[in-house]
KEKE-3310 file (N, C-alpha, C; in steps of 0.2 Angstrom, whole numbers, plus 5000, padded with zeros to 4 digits):
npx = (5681:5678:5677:5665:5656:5653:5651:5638:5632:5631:5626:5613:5613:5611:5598:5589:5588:5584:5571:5562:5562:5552:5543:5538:5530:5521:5514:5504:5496:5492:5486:5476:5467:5466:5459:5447:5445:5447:5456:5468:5470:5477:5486:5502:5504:5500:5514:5520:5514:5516:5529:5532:5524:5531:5545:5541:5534:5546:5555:5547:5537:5525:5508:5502:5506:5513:5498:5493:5503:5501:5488:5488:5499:5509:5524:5527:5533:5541:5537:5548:5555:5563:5558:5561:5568:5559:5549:5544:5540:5531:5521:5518:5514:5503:5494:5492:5484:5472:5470:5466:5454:5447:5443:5438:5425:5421:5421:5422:5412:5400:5400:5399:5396:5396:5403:5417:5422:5418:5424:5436:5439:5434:5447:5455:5451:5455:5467:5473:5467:5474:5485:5485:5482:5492:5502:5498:5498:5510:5519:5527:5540:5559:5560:5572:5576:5580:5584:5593:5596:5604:5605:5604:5611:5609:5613:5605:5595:5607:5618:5624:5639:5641:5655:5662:5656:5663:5673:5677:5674:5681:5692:5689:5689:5698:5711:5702:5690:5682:5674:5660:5646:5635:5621:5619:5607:5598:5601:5596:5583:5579:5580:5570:5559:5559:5555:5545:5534:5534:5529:5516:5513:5510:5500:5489:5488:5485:5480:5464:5459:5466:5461:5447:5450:5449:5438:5427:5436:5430:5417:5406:5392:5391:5401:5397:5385:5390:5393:5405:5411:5412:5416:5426:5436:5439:5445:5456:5465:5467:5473:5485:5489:5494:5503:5514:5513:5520:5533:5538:5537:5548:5562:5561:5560:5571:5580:5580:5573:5560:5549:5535:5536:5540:5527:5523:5528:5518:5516:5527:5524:5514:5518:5523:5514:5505:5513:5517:5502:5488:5481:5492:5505:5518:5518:5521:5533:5541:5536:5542:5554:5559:5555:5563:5578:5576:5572:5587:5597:5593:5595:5607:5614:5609:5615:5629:5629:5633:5622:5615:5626:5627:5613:5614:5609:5608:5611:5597:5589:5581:5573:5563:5550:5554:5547:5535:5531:5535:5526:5517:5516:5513:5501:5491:5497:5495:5486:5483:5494:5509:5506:5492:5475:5465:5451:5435:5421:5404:5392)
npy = (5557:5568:5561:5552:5561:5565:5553:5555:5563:5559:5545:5556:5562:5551:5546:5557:5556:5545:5546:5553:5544:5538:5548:5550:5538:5543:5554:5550:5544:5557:5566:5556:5558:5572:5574:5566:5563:5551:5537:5530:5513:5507:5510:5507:5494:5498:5503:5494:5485:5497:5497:5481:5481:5490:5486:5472:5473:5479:5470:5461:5452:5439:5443:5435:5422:5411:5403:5404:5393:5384:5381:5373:5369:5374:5384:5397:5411:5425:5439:5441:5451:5468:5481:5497:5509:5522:5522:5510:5517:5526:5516:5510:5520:5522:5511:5513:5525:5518:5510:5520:5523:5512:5511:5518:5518:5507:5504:5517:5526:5518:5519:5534:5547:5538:5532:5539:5524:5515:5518:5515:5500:5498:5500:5493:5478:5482:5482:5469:5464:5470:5466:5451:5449:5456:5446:5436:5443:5443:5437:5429:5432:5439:5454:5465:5480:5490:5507:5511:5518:5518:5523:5538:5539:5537:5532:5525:5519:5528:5519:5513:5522:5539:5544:5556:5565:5557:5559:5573:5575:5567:5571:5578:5572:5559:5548:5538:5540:5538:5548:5554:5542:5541:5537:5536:5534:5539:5552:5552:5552:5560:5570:5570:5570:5582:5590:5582:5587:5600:5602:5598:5606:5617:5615:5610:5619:5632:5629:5626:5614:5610:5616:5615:5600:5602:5608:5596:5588:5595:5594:5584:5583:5600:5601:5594:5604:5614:5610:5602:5588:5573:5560:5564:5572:5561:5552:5560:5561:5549:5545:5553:5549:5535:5538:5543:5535:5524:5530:5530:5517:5512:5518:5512:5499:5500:5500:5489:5477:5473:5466:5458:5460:5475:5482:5482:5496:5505:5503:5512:5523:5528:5533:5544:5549:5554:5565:5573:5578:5575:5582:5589:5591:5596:5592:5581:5577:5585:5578:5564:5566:5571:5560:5550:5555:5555:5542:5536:5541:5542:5527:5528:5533:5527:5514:5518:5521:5513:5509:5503:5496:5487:5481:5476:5481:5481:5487:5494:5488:5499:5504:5500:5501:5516:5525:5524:5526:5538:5545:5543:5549:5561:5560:5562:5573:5581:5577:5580:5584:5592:5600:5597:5601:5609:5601:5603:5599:5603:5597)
npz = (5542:5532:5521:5525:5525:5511:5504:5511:5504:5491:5493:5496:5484:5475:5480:5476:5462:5459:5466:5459:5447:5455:5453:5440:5438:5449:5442:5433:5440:5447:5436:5432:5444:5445:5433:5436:5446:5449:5458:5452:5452:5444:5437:5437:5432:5418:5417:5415:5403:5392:5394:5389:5378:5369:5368:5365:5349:5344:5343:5334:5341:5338:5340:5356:5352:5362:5364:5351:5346:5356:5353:5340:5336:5330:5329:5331:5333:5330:5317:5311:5308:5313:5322:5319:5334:5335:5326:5335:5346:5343:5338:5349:5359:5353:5353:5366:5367:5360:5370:5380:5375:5374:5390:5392:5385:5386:5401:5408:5406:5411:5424:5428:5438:5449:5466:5473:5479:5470:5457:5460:5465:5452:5444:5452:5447:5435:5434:5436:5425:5415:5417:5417:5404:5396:5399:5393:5378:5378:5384:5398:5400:5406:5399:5391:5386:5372:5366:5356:5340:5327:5313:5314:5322:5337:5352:5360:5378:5390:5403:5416:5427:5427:5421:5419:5432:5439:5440:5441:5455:5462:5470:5478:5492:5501:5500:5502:5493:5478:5470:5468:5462:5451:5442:5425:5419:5428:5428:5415:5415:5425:5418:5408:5416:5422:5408:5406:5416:5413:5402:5405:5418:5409:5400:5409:5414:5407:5393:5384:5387:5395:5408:5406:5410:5425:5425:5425:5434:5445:5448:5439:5433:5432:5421:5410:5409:5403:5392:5389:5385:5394:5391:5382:5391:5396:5391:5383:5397:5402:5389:5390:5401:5398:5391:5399:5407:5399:5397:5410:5413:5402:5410:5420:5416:5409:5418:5426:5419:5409:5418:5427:5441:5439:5440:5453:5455:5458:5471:5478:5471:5480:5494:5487:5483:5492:5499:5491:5486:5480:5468:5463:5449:5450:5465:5463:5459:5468:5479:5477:5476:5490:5495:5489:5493:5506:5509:5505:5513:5525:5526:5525:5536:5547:5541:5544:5557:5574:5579:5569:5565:5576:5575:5563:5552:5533:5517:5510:5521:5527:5518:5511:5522:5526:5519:5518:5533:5534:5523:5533:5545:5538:5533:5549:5550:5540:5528:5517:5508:5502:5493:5487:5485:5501:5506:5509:5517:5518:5529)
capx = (5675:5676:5675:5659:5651:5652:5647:5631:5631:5632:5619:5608:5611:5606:5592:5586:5587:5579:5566:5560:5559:5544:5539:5535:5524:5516:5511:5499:5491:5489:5483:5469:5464:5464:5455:5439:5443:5448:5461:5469:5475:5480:5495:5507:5502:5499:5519:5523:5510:5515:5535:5530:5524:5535:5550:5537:5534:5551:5558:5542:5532:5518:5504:5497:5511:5512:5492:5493:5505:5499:5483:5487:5505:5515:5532:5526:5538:5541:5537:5555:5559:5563:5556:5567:5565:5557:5545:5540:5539:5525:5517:5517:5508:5495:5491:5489:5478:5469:5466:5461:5446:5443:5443:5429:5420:5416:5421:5419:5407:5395:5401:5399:5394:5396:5404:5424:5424:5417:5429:5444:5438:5434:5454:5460:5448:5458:5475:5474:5467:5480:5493:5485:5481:5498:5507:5493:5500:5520:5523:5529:5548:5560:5562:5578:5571:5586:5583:5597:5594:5609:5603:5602:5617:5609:5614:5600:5598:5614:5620:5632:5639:5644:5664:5663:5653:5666:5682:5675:5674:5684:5697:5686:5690:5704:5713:5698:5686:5682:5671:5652:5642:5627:5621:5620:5601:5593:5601:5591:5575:5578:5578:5563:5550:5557:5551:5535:5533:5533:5523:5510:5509:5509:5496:5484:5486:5486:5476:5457:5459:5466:5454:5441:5450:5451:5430:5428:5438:5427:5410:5406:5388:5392:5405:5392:5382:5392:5396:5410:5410:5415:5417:5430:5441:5441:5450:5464:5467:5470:5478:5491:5493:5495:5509:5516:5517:5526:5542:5540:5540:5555:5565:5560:5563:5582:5585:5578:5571:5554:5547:5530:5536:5538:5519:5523:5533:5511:5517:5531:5520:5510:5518:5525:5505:5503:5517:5513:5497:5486:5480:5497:5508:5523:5520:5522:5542:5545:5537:5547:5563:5557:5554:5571:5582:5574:5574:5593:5602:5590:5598:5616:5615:5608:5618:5636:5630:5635:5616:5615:5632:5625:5608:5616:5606:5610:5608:5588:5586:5575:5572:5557:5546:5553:5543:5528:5532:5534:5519:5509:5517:5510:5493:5491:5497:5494:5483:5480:5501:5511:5503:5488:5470:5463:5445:5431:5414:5399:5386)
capy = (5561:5570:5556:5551:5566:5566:5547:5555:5569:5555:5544:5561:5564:5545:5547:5564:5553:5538:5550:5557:5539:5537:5553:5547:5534:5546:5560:5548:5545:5565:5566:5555:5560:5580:5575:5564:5561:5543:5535:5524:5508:5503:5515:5503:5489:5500:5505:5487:5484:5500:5494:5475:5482:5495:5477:5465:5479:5482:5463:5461:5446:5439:5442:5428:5417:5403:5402:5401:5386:5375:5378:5373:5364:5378:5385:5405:5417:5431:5440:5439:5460:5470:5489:5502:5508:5527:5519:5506:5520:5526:5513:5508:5528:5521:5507:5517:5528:5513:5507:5523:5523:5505:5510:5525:5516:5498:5504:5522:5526:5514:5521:5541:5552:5532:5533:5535:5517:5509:5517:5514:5495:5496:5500:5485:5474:5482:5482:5464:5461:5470:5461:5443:5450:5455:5440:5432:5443:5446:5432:5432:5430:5447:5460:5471:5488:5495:5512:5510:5520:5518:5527:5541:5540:5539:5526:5521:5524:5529:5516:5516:5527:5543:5547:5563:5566:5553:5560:5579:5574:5560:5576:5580:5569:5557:5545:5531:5544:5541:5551:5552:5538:5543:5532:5541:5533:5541:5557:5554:5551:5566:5577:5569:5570:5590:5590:5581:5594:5608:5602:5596:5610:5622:5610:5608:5630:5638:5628:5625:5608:5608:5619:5607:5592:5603:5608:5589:5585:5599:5590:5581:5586:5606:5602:5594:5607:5618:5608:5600:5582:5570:5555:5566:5571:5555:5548:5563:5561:5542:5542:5558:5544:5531:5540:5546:5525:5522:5534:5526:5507:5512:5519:5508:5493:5500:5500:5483:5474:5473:5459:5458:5463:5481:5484:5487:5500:5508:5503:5517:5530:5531:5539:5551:5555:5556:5568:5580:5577:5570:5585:5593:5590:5598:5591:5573:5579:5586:5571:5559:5569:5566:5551:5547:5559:5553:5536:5534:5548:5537:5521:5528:5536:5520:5506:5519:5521:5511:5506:5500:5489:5482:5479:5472:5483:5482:5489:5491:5485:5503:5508:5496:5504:5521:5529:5522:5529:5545:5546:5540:5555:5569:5561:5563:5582:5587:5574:5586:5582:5597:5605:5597:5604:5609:5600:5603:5598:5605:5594)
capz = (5543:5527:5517:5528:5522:5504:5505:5512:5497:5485:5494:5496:5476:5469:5481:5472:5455:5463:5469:5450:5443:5458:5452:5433:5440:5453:5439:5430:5444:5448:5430:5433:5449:5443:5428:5435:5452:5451:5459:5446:5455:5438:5433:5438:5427:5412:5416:5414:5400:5391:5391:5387:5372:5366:5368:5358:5343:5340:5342:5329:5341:5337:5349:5358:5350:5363:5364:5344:5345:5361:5347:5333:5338:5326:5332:5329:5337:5328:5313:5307:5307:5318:5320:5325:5340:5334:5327:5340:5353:5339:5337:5356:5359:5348:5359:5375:5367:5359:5378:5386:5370:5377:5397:5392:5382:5392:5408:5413:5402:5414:5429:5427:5445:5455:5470:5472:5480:5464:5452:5463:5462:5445:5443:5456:5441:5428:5435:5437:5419:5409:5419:5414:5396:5395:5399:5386:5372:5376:5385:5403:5400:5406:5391:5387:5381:5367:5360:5351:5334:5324:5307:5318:5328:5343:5355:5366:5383:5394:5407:5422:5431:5423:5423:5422:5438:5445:5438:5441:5461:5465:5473:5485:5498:5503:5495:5501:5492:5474:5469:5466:5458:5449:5437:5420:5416:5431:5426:5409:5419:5427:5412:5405:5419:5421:5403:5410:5422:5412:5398:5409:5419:5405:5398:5413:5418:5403:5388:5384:5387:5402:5408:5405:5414:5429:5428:5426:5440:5451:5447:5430:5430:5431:5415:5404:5407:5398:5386:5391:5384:5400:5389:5377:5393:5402:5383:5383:5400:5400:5385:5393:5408:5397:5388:5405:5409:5395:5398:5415:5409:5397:5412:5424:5414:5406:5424:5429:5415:5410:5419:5432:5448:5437:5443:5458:5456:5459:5480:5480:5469:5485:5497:5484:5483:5499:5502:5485:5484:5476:5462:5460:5445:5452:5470:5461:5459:5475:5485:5474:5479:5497:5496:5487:5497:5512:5511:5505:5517:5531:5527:5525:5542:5549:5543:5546:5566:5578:5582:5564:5566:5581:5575:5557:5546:5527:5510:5510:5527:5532:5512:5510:5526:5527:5514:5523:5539:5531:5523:5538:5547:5533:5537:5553:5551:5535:5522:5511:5506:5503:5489:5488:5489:5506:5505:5517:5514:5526:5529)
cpx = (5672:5673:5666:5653:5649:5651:5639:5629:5630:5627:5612:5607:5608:5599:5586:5585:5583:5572:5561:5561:5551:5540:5535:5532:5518:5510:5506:5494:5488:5484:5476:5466:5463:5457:5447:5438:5445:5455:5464:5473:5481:5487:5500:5509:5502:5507:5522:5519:5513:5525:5537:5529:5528:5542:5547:5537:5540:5555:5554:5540:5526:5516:5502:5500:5509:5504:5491:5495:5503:5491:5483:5496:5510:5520:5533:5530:5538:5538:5544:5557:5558:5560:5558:5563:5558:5549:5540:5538:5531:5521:5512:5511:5501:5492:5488:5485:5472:5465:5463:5454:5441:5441:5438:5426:5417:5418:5419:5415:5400:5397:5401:5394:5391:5399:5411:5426:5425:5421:5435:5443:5439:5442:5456:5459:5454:5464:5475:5471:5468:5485:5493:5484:5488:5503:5504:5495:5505:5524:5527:5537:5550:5564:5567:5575:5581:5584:5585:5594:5602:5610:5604:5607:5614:5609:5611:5601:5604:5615:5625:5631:5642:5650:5666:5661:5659:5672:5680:5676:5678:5692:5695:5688:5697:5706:5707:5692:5687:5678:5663:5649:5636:5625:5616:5609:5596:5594:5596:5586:5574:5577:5572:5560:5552:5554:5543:5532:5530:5529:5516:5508:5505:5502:5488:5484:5482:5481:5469:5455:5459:5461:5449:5441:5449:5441:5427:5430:5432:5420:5407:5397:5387:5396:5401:5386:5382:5395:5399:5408:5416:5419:5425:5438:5443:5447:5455:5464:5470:5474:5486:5492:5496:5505:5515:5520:5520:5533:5545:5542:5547:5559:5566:5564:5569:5584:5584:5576:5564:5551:5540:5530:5537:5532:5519:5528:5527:5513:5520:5529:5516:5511:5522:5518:5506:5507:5517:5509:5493:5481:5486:5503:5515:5524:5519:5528:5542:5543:5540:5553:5563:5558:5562:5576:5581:5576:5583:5596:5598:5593:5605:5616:5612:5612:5626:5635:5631:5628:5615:5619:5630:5619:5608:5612:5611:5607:5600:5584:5578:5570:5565:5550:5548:5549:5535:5526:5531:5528:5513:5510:5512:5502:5490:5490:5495:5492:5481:5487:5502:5507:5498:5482:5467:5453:5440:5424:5409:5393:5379)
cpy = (5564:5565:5553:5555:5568:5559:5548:5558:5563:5552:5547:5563:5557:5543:5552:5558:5548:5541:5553:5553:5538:5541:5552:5543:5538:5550:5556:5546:5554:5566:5563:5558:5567:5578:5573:5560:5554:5541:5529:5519:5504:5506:5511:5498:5494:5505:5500:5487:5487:5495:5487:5474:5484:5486:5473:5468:5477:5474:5458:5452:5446:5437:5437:5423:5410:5399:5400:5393:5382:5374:5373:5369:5367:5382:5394:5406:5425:5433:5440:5446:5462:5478:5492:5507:5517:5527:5516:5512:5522:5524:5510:5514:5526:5517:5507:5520:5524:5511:5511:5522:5518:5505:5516:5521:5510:5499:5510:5527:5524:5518:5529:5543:5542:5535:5532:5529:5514:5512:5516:5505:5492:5498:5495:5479:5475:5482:5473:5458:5462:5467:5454:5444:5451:5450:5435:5432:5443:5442:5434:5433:5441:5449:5464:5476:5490:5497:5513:5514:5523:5521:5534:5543:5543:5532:5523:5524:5523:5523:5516:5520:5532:5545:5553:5568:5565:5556:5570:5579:5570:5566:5579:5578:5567:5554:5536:5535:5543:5544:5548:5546:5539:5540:5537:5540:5537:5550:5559:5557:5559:5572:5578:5572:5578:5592:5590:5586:5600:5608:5602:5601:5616:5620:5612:5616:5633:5635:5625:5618:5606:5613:5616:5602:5595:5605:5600:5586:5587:5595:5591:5584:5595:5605:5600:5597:5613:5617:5605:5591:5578:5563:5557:5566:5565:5551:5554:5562:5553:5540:5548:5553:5539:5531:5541:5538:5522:5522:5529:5521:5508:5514:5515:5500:5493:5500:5495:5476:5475:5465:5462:5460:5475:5483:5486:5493:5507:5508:5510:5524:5532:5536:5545:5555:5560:5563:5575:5581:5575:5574:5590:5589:5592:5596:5582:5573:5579:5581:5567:5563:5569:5563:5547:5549:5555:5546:5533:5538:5543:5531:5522:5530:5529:5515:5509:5520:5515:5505:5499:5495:5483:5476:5473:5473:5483:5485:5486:5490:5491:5505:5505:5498:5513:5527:5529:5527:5537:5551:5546:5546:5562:5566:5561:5569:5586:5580:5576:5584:5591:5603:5603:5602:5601:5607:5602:5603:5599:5599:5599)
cpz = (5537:5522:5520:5525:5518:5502:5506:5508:5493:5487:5492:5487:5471:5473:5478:5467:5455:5462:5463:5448:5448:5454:5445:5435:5443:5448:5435:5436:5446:5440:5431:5435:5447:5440:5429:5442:5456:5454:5455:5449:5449:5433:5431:5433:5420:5411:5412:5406:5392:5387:5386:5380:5368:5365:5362:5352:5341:5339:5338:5332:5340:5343:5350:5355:5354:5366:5357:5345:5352:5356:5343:5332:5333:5332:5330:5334:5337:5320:5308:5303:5313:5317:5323:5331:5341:5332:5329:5345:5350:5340:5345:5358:5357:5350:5365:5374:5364:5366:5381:5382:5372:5382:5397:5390:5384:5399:5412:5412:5407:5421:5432:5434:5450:5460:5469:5473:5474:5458:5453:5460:5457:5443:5446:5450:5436:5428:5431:5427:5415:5413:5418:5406:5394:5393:5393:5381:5372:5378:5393:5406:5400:5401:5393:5384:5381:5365:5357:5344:5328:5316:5310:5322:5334:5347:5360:5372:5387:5400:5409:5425:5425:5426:5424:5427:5442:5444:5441:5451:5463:5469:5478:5492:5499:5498:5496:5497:5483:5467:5468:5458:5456:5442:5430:5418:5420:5432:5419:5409:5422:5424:5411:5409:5421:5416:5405:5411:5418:5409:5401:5411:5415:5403:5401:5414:5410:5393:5390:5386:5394:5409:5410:5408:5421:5431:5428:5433:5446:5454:5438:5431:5428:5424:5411:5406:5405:5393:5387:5392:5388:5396:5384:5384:5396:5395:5385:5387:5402:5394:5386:5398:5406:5394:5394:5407:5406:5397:5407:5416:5406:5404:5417:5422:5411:5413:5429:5427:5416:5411:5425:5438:5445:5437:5449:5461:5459:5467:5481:5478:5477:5489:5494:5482:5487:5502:5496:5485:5478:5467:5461:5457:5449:5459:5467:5461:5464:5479:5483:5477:5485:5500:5496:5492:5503:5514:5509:5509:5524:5534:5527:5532:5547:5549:5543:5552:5568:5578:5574:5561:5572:5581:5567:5552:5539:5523:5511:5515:5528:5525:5510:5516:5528:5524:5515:5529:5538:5530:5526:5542:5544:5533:5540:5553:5545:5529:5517:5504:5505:5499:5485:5488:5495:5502:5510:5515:5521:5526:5534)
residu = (UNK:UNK:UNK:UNK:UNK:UNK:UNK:UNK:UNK:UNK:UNK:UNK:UNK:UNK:UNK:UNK:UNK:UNK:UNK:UNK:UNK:UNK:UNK:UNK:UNK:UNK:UNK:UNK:UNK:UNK:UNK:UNK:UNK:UNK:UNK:UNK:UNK:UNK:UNK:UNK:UNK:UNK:UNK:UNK:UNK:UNK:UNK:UNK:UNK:UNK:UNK:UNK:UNK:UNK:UNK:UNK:UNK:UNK:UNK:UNK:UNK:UNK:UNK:UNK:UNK:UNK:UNK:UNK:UNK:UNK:UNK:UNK:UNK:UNK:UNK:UNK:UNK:UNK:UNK:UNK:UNK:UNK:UNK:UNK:UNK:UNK:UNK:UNK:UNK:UNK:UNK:UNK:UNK:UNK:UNK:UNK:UNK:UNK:UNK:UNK:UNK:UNK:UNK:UNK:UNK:UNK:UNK:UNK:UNK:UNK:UNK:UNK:UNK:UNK:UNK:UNK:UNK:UNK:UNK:UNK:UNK:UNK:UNK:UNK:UNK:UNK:UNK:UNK:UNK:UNK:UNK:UNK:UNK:UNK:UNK:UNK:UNK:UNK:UNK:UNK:UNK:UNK:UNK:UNK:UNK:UNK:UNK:UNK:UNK:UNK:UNK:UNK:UNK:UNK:UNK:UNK:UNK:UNK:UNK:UNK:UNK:UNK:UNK:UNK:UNK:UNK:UNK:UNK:UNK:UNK:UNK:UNK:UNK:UNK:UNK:UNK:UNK:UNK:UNK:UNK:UNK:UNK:UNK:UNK:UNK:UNK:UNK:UNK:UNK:UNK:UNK:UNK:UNK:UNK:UNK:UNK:UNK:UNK:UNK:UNK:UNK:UNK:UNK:UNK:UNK:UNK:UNK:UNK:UNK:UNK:UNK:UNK:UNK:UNK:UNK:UNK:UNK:UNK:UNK:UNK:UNK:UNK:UNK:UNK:UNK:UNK:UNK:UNK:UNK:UNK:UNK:UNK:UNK:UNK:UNK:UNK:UNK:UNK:UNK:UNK:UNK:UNK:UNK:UNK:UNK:UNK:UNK:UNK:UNK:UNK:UNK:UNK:UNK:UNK:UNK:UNK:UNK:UNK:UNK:UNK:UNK:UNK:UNK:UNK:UNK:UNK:UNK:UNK:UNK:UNK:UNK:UNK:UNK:UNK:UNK:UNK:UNK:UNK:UNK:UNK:UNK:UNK:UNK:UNK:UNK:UNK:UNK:UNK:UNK:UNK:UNK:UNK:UNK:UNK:UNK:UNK:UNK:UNK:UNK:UNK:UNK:UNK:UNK:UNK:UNK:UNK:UNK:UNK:UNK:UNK:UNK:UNK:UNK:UNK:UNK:UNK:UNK:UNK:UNK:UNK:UNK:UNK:UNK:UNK:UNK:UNK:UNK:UNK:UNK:UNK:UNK:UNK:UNK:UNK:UNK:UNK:UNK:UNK:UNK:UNK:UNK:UNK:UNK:UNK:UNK:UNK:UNK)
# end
């Protein structure tokens, strides 16, 4: 029974970790959405996009390589250097804010005080055409992200399980007990998007800027008529999501590769919305932790009862709809999400 119950601690703690990789996805979506109201279907895609890059850069490929050669019948591949990886995150940053410049200026630019249908829309469009542009320039084969910086002594990111978690617990229990598995990468992830958090919020509360994005979100023609250029914030706050999709892509991808189904990692952001809300930074964490928690500690208690041996539930079986379920709950009784704003429009 002991044993049984620090199997569900250990479940219940690589579901916290779990839960605050959703959360790096989520916060670029709250970021939009604070800053102009959009729902950005296309986060997900720009986590993959962002990773995709950040890989090709440092493995020095050439873009649009195997459209050069079915051109032109040459055998281009690489540039033949590699760029370390401090660098490439660099240069990668520079891309993302390169594309928010391009998603103000040919797309949201044309769309100012439309209806949120048509900008939601206008996101499903562009998801779906940085996901084939992508594959145009980086090629759709799955990438290894190594951060490796060996000048630097610094060894890339951490992978495993960490032993001093396992070696620190492994006395807790019996001798079928041996100790907690917590995979040291999602301990990383979990630093960062605390970072995330704080910067942001401090960011969003307490600077002129953020400030701005938040009379922006309230209504765009009261901000530029105080001046407040709509076209300036809509570019920082896409190029802060875009940054946001990076760290996400990179963690995401050291922890699964970077390949194409890494887009939908946009599915699982949802109901960490739904359940934080959909203008709160710090409620992008606690619904990931939620979520995470929740959906692991649900499946462990399911596939160790009886009903769960009888019914032949396995690893995943509930992991895949609970977070749904969850979600469809908290809009029922509270769609606003936890720490969301209450809206209420009088007609």
């Amino acid at each position: 029974m002991l044993d049984q119950f620090l199997y569900g601690i250990e479940a219940a703690l690589n579901g916290l970790m779990t839960g605050i990789m959703y959360s790096l996805v989520a916060l670029g979506f709250v970021l939009i959405f604070k800053a102009s109201g959009v729902f950005n279907y296309a986060q997900g895609v720009m986590a993959l996009f962002g990773a995709m890059t950040l890989v090709s850069i440092q493995e020095g490929r050439v873009p649009f390589s195997h459209i050069i050669n079915a051109t032109f019948g040459t055998k281009i591949h690489g540039f033949g250097w590699e760029v370390p990886a401090l660098a490439a995150i660099g240069l990668t940053i520079g891309v993302m804010i390169l594309f928010a410049w391009l998603v103000e200026r040919y797309l949201l630019k044309h769309l100012i005080n439309q209806e949120p249908v048509i900008l939601f829309m206008a996101t499903i469009g562009l998801a779906y055409f940085m996901e084939g542009f992508g594959d145009l320039m980086w090629g759709s084969d799955i990438k290894v992200i190594d951060l490796a910086m060996p000048a630097l002594g610094v060894p890339g990111l951490p992978q495993g399980g960490s032993l001093f978690i396992e070696n620190a617990t492994s006395g807790l229990g019996t001798d079928r007990f041996f100790g907690f598995f917590i995979d040291k990468l999602d301990i990383t992830a979990a630093i960062i998007a605390m970072l995330l958090v704080v910067t942001l919020t401090i960011f969003s509360q307490y600077s002129k800027t953020g400030r701005a994005l938040r009379a922006v979100a309230d209504d765009h023609q009261a901000a530029m008529s105080v001046g407040i250029s709509l076209r300036t914030i809509w570019v920082i706050v896409w190029s802060i999501a875009g940054v946001v999709a990076l760290v996400a892509g990179i963690m995401w991808g050291a922890k699964s590769g970077v390949q194409f189904s890494l887009s939908l990692i946009t599915l699982k952001a949802l109901p960490v919305l739904m359940l934080g809300g959909f203008t709160s930074i710090p409620g992008a964490i606690i619904g990931g932790m939620i979520i995470g928690v929740g959906e692991k500690v649900f499946e462990f208690i399911v596939s160790a009862s009886w009903f769960g041996d009888a019914m032949g539930f396995t690893m995943n079986a509930t992991e895949n709809w609970f977070a749904y379920v969850l979600a469809l709950i908290f809009l029922v009784f509270r769609p606003q999400g936890l720490f969301g704003e209450k809206i209420i429009e009088r007609v």
